[in-house]
N, C-alpha and C positions, 0 to 999 in steps of 0.2 A: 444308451450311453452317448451317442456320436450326436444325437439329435438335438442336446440341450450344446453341444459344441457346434453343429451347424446356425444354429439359432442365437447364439453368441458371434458366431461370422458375420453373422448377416446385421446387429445390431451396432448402430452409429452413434449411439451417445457416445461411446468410448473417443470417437475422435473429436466430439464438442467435450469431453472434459480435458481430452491431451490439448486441444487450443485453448480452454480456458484457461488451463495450468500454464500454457508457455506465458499467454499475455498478464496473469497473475507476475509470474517470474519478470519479465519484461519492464511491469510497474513498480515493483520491487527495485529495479535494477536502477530505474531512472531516477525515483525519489533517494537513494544513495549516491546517485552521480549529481542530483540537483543538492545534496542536503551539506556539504562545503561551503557553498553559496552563501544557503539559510543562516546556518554557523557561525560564518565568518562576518555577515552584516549582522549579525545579533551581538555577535561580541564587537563589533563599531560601536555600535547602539549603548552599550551598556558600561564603555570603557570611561572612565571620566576626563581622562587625558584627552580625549576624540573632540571634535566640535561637533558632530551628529551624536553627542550623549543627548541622553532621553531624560536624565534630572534622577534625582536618587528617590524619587516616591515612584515613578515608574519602571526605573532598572529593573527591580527585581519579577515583574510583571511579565516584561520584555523578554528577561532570562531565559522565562516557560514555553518561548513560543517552538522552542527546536522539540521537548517535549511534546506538544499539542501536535506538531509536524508527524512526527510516527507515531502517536493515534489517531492521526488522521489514515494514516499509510494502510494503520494495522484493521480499523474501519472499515475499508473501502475492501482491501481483502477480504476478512470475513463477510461483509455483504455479495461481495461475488461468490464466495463458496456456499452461504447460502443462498443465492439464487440458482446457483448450479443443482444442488440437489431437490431445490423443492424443483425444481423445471425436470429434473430426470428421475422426480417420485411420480410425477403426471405421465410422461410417456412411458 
């Protein structure tokens, strides 16, 4: 009984998945602190009253990009969870 818990002590993937979780979290964390930024020059962009409008056949193109922004987010996450597990089905 103690032996599959010694063997679980002794086994280190668990602290490469708690760091991958924290920098998961981390990246999460940033792209929310950068995405006011993104937001805020998108609605410049697409405002017609603005001088940096984009013209009314692009506007709504331009709209998508905060959209595209957190599939990118959601992307990059999932690629690192699977990276995580196929890398800790091999060892």
């Amino acid at each position: 009984m103690f032996a599959k818990l010694k063997a679980f002590a002794r086994d280190h993937s668990a602290e490469l998945n708690i760091s991958t979780l924290i920098g998961v979290v981390i990246l999460v964390v940033v792209a929310a602190l950068i995405f006011p930024l993104v937001n805020n020059q998108v609605s410049d962009l697409t405002n017609e009253s603005s001088e940096n409008y984009v013209g009314s056949t692009t506007a709504p193109l331009v709209s998508m990009i905060p959209v595209f922004y957190w599939l990118a987010v959601a992307l990059a996450v999932i690629g690192i969870a699977i990276a995580t597990i196929r890398g800790s089905m091999k060892g």
